[in-house]
LOBA-880050 format. One record per atom (N, C-alpha, C): atom name; y, x, z; residue in one letter. Coordinates in Angstrom, 2 decimals. Layout:
BEGIN
@a=CA; v=Y; u=X; w=Z; r=A
...
//
This chain:
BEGIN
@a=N; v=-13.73; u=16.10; w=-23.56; r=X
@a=CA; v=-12.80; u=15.00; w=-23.43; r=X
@a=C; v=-13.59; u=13.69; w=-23.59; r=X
@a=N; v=-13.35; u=12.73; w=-23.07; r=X
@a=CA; v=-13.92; u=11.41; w=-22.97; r=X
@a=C; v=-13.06; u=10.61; w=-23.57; r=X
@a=N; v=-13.91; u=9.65; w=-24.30; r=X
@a=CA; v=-13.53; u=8.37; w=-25.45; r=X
@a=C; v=-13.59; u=7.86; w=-25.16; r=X
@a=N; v=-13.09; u=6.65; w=-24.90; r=X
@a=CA; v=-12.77; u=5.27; w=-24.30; r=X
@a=C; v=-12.57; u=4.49; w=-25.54; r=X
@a=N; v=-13.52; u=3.39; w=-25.63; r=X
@a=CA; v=-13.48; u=2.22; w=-26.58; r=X
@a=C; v=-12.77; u=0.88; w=-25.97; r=X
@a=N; v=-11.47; u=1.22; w=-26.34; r=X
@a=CA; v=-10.85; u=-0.34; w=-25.52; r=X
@a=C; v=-11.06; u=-1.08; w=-25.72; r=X
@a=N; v=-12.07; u=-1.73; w=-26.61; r=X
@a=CA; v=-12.35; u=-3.03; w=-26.64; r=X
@a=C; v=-13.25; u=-3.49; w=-25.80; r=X
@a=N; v=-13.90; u=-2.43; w=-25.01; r=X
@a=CA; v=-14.92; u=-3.06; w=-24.22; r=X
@a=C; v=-14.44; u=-2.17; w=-23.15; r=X
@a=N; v=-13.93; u=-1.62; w=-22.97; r=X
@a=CA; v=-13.52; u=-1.51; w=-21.15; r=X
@a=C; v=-12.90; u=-2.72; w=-20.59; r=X
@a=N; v=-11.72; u=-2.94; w=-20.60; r=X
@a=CA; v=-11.45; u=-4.33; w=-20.18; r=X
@a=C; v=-12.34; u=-5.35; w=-19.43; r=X
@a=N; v=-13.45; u=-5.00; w=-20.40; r=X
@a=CA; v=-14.53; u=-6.21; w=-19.84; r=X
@a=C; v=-15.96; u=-5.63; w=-18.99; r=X
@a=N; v=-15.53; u=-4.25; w=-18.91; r=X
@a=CA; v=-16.22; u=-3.39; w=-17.68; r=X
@a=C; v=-15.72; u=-3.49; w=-16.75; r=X
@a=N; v=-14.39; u=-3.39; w=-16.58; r=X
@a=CA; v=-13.82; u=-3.30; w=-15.57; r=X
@a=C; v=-13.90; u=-4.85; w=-14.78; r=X
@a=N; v=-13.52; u=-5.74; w=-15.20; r=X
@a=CA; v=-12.99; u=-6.70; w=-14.72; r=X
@a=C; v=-14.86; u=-7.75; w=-13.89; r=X
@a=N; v=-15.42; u=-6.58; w=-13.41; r=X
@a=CA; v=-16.37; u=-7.08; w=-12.34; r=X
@a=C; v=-15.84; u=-8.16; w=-11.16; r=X
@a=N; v=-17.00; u=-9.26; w=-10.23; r=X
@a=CA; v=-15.98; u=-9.42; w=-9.48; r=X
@a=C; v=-15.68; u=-8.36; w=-8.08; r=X
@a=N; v=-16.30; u=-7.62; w=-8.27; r=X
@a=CA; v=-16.12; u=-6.52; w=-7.06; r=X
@a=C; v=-14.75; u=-5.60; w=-7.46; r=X
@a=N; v=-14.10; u=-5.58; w=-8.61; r=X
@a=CA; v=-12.92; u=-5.09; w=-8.74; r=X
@a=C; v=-11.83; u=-5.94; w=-8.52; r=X
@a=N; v=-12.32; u=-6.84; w=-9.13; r=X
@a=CA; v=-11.31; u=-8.34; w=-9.11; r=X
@a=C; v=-10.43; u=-8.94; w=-7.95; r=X
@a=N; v=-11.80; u=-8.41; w=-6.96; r=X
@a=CA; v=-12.01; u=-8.86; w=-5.40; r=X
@a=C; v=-10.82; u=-7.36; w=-4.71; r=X
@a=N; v=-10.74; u=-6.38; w=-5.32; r=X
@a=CA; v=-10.05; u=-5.03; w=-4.57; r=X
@a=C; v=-8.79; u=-5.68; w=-4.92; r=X
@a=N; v=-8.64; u=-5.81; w=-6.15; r=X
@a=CA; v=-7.16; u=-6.18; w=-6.87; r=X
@a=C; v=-6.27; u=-7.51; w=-5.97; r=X
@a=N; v=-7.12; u=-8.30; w=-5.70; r=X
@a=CA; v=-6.63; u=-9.79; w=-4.96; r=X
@a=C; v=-6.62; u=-9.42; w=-3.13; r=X
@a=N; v=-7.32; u=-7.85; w=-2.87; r=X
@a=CA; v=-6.89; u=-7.53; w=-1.49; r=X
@a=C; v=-5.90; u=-6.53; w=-1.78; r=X
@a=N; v=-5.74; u=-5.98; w=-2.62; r=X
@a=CA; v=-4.01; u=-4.82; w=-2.07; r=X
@a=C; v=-2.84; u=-6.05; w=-2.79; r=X
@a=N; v=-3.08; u=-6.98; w=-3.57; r=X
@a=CA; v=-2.00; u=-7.82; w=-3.65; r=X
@a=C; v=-1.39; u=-8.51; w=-2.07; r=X
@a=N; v=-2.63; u=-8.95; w=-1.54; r=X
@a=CA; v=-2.85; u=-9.75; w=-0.21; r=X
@a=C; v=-2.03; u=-9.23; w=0.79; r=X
@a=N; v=-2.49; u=-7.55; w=0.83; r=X
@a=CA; v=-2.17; u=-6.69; w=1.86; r=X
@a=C; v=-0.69; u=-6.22; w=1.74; r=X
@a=N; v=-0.42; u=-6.19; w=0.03; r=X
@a=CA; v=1.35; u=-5.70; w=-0.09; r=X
@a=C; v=1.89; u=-6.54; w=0.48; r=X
@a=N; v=1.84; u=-8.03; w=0.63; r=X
@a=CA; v=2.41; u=-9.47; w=1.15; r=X
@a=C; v=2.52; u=-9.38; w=2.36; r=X
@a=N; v=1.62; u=-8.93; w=3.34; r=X
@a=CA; v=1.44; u=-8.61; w=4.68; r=X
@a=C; v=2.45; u=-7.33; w=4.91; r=X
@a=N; v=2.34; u=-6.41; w=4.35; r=X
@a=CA; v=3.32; u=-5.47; w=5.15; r=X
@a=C; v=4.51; u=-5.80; w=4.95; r=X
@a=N; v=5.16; u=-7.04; w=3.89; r=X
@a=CA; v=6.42; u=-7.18; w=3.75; r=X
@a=C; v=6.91; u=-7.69; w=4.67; r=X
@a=N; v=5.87; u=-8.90; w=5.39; r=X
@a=CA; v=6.27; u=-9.78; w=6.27; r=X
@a=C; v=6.30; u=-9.12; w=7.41; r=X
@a=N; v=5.32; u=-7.81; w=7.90; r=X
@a=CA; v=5.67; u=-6.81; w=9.23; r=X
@a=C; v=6.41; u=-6.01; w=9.09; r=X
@a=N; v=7.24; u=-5.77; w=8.16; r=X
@a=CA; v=8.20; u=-5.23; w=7.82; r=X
@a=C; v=9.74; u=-6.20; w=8.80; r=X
@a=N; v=9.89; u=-6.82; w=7.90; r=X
@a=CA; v=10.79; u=-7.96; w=8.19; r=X
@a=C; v=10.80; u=-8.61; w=9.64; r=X
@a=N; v=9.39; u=-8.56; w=10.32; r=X
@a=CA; v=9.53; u=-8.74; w=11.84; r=X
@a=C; v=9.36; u=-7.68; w=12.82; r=X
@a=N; v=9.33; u=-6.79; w=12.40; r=X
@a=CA; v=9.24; u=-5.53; w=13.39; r=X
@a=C; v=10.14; u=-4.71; w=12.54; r=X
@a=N; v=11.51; u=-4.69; w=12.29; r=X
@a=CA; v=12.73; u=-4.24; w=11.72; r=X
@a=C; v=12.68; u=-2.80; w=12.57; r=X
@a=N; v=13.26; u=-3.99; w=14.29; r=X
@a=CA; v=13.62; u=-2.75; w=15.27; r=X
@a=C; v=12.71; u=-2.55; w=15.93; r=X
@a=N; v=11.59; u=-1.97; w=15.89; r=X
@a=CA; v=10.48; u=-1.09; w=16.11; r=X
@a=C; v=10.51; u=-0.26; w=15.39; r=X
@a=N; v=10.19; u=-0.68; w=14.22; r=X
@a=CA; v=10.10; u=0.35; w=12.96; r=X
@a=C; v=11.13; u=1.55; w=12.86; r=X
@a=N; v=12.39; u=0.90; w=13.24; r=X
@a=CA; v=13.53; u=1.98; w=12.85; r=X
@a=C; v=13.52; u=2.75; w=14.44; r=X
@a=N; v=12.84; u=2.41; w=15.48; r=X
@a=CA; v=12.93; u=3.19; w=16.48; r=X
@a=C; v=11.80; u=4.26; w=16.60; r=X
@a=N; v=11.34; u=3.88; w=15.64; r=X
@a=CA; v=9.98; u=4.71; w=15.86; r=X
@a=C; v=10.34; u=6.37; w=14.16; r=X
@a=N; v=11.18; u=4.99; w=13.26; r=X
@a=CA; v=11.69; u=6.18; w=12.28; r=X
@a=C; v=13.00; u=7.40; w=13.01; r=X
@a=N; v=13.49; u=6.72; w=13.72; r=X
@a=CA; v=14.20; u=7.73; w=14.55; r=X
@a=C; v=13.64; u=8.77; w=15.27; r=X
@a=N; v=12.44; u=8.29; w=16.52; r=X
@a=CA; v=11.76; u=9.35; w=16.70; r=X
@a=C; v=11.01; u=9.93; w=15.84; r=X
@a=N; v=10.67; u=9.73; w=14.86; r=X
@a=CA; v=10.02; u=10.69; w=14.27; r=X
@a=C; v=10.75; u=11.63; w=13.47; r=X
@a=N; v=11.92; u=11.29; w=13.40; r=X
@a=CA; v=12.97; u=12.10; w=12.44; r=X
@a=C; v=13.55; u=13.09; w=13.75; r=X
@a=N; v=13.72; u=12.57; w=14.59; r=X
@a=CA; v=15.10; u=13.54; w=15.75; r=X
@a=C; v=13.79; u=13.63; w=16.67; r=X
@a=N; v=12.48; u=13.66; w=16.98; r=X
@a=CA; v=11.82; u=13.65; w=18.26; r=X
@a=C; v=11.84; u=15.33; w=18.48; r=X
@a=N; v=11.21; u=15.62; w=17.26; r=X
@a=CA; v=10.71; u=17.59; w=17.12; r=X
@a=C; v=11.66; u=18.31; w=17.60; r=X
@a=N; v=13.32; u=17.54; w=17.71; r=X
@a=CA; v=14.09; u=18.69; w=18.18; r=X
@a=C; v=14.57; u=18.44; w=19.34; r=X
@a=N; v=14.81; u=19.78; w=20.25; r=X
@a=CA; v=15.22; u=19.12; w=21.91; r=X
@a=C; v=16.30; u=20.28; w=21.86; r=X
@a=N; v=17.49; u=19.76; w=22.69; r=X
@a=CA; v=18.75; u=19.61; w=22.87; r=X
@a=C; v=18.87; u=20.67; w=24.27; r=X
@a=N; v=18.87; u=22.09; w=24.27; r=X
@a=CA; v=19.32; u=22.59; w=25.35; r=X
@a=C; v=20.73; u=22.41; w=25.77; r=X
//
């Protein structure tokens, strides 16, 4: 089992190469909200086919 001294992880972690990951999936959650919100009806046409496509209707 591994020990972790919290007083000094915190300040391992917080490189700026982590810093830098953290400030791009914030960036990127912001972005899919907004392609969310403009491609509504795409999205739901494409969730339709993918929900009803697999089955065909003799």
């Amino acid at each position: 089992m591994r020990l972790f001294d919290y007083n000094e992880s915190p300040l391992a972690l917080l490189t700026p190469d982590v810093v830098s990951m953290v400030a791009d999936i914030h960036e990127h959650k912001g972005r899919q909200g907004l392609f969310i919100e403009a491609h509504a009806d795409a999205l739901k046409h494409q969730t339709h086919l993918r929900r009803y496509g697999g089955t065909t209707i003799r």
